[in-house]
N, C-alpha and C positions, 0 to 999 in steps of 0.2 A: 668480770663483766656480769651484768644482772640477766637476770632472766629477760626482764622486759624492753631491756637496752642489746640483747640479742636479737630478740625477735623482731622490734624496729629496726634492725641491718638488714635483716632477712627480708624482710619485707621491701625496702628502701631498691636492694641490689637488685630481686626478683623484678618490682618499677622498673627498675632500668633497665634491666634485660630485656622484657617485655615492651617496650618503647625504641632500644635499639634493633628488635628484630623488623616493629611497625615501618621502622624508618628505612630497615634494607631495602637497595634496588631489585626490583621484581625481573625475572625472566622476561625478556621482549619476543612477540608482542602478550598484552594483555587481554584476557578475553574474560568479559563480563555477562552473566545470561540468567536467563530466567523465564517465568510465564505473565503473561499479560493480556486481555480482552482476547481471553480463549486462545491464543496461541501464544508462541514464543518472543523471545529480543536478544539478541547478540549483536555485544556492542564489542569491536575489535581495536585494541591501542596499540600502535606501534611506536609511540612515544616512550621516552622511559619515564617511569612510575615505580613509589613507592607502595607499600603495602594500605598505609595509611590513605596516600594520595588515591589510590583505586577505591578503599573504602570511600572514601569520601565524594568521588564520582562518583560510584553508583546511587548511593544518597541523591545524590543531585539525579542521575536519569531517571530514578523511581517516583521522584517529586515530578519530573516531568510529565512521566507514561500517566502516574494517577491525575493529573490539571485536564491533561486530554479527556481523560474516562469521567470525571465528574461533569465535565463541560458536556461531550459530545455520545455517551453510552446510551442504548436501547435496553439494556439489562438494567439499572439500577434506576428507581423508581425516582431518584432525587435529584439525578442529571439536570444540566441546565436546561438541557434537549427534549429530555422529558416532561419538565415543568413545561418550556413553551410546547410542547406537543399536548397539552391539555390546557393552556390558556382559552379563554374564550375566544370565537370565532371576529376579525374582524377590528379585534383590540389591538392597539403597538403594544410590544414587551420589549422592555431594555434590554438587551445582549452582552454581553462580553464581546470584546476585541478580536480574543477568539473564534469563539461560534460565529461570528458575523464574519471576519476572514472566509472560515471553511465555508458558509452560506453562499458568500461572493463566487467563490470557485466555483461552485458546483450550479450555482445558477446562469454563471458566463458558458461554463462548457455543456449544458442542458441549452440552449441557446443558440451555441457556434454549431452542435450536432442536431438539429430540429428532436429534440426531444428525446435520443438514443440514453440522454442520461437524463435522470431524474429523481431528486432527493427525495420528491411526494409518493416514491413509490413503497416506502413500509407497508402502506396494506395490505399490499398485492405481496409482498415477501413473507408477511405475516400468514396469508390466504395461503402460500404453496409451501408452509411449516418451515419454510429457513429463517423466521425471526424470531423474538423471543415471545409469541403466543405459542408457538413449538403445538403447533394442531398438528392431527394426525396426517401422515404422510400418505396425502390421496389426490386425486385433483377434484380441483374446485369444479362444482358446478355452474353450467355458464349463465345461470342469471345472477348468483352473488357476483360471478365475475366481471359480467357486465356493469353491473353498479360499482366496484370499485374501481374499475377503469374509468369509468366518467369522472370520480372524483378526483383523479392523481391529474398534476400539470405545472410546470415551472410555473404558469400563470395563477395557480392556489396558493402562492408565494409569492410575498413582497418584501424588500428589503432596504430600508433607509440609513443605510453604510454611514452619513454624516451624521446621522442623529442617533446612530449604534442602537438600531431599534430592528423590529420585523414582527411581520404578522401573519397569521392566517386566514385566507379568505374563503377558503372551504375546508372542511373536517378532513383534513388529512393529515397521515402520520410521517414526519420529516426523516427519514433515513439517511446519517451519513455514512455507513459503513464503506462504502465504495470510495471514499478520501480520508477519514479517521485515520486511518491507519498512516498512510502518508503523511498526513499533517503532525501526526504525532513521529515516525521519522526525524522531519525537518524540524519540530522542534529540538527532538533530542541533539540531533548535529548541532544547531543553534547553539545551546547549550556548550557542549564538548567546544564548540569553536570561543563561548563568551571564559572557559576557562583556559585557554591559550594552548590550548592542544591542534598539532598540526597535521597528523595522520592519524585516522579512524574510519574505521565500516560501522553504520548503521544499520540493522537488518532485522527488521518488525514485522514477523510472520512474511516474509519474501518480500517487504517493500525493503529499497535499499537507499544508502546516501554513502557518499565515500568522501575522503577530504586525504591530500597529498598522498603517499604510500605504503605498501604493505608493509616494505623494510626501512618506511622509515629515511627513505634515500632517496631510489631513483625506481623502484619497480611498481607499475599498477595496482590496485586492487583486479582479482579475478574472479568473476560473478558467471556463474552458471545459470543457464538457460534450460527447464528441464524438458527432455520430448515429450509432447504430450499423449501418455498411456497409463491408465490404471496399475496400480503394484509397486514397487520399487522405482524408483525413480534416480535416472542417469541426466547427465549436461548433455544437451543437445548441442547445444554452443559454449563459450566461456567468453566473456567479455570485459577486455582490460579497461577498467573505469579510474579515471581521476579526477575530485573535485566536479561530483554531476551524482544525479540520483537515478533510479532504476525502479519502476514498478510495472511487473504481471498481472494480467488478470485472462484466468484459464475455465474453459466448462469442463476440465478432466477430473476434478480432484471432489467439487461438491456436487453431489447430484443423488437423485433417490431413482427407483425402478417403479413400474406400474405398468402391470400386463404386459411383461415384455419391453416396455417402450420406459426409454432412459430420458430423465428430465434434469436440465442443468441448474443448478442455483441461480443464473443469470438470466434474470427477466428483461426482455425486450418492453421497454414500459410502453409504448407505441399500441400494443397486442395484450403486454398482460399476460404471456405465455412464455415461459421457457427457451432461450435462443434456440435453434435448429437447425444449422447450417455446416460447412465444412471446416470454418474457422474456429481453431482450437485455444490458440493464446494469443496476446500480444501484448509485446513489452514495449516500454515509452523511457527513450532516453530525455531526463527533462532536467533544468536547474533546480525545480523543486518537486519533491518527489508526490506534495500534494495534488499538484497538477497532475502531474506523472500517473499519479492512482486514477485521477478521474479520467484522462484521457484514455488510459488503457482501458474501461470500463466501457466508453462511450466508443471505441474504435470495436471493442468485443463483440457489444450487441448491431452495430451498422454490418458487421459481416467484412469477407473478405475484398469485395470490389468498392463497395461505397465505404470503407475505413479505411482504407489505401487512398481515393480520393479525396478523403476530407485529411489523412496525414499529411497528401503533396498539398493540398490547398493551403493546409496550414503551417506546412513547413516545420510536420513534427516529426523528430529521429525516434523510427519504430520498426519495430520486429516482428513476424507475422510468422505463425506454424499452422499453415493450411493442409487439414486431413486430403490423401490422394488414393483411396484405394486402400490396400492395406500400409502404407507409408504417408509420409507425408512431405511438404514442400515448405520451407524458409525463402519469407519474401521479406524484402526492406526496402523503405522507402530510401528515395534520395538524400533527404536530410542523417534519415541513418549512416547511410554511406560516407556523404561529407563529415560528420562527427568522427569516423571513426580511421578514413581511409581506404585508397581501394587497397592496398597492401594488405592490413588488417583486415579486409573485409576476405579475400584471396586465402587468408591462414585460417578464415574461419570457416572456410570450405564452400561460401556463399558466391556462386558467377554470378558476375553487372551486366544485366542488357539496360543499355543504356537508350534505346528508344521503343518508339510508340507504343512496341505490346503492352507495355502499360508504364515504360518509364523507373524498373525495379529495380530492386537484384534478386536473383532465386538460384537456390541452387536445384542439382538434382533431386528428383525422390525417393527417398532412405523408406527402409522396410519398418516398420512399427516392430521392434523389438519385443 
């Protein structure tokens, strides 16, 4: 046999090997991860999958994560986000399908909340250093702050959904950070669903989406609730989810100091000042987790008694960690409960008063570990 009539078997066999290993079944489940728009993605399969077949999802999630970040990113100068945030004042700009979806969202639920959420609010995010002008971490003085609170307002924004169009009607900076992330979520689930996959966790820096189950069979996905305290971080709750999305939004985790006095990432756009209040988190069981992110957002900054009222008004399954002292309380509206059970609600250590004091469930108060 020839030298080169060898070395083409070698090569041929070594092909196939390499090809037969790609096509091995993978250990179940499959867990895919990585970093994206400053945090993480872990995407969990409990499908069976080949080596190749996971490659080649992840391709496809990575194609999604980046469609999100050109469309809708503050960081990257060429966003589509950012183009219309520098169009002229006044002018239509054609949209994507996209950005005008996530626009709708956040302008129904800026809307449904008298203004607790608000997409116009980048300046003011910009002003207290949590966007990307990354100024120094000081508080603003109050007459820039005065003036960029007159500028922000669901009403500085208009949006012609059938003509997939939107404009600016005063200089302001369009921020979606507060549903980005969800909407990027749900598309990924989207995705995993349009290639025939029947059980996966989607989990986008803590927004969440789930579709059939862990094992693949008969058992939940289990999604932790974390107590809200500084440091290492423990489930306060665990919540068995099927086919439903899951998004937090907490003032424990971002926040800067000044003289003593602790300011949360989460602006009250109403004031333009940092929430303040005893309301720590609250999480939003919803079909789309873009919702999900915005209502957890908009239920955050109303506080603990007027976002209880606007959940039961609107009949959204949410979770609430209200600071008590040094512990804190788990309240859930009724929709949560029905979603979940009173069984389920009983294992998760949460008691149902079921009238007037406010129509809850809450459980005891646990000591802030």
């Amino acid at each position: 046999m020839s030298v080169c009539r060898l070395l083409w078997l070698l090569l041929l066999i070594t092909l196939l090997v390499g090809c037969s290993e790609r096509d091995r079944p993978l250990d179940s489940p499959v867990t895919l991860e990585g970093e994206i728009f400053g945090t993480f993605y872990q995407v969990v399969i409990a499908d069976p999958l080949t080596r190749r077949e996971a490659d080649e999802l992840e391709a496809g999630i990575l194609d999604e994560l980046e469609s999100v970040d050109a469309a809708m990113s503050t960081w990257r100068d060429d966003s589509e986000l950012m183009v219309f945030n520098e169009a002229p004042l006044g002018e239509w700009q054609p949209l994507s399908d996209e950005l005008l979806e996530v626009l709708a969202i956040g302008q129904s639920v800026a809307e449904a909340s008298d203004g607790a959420f608000d997409m116009t609010i980048g300046g003011l995010v910009n002003l207290w250093s949590f966007g990307p002008e990354a100024r120094p971490r000081e508080i603003p003085d109050k007459v820039t702050l005065t003036a960029r609170l007159k500028e922000i307002g669901p009403d500085s924004l208009e949006i012609d959904a059938q003509a997939l169009q939107a404009r600016r009607l005063r200089d302001v900076f369009v921020d979606l950070s507060a549903v980005a992330k969800g909407h990027a979520t749900d598309r990924v689930a989207a995705y995993l669903t349009q290639q025939e996959l029947a059980n996966f966790l989607v989990n986008l820096g803590g927004e969440v989406k789930v579709r059939g189950h862990r094992d693949g069979e008969s058992a939940p996905w289990r999604i932790g609730i974390e107590a809200p305290r500084d440091g290492p971080q423990n489930a306060r709750h665990v919540l068995p989810l099927q086919d439903i999305a899951l998004a937090t939004s907490g003032d424990y985790r971002n926040y800067f100091e000044h003289n003593g006095q602790r300011y949360s990432h989460t602006l009250d756009p109403r004031t333009g000042r940092p929430i303040d209040h005893r309301l720590a988190s609250v999480t939003v069981i919803h079909p789309s987790d873009a919702w999900a992110d915005a209502w957890a957002t908009a239920l955050l900054v109303l506080g603990e008694e007027a976002g209880m009222s606007l959940a039961r008004e609107r009949s959204l399954a949410v979770l609430m960690l209200v600071r008590q002292g040094e512990g804190w309380t788990s309240l859930a509206s009724p929709a949560f409960v029905d979603h979940f059970g009173r069984e389920t609600i009983d294992e998760l250590g949460v008691a149902v008063i079921d009238e007037p004091a406010s129509d809850m469930a809450r459980d005891t108060e646990r000591p802030l570990e």
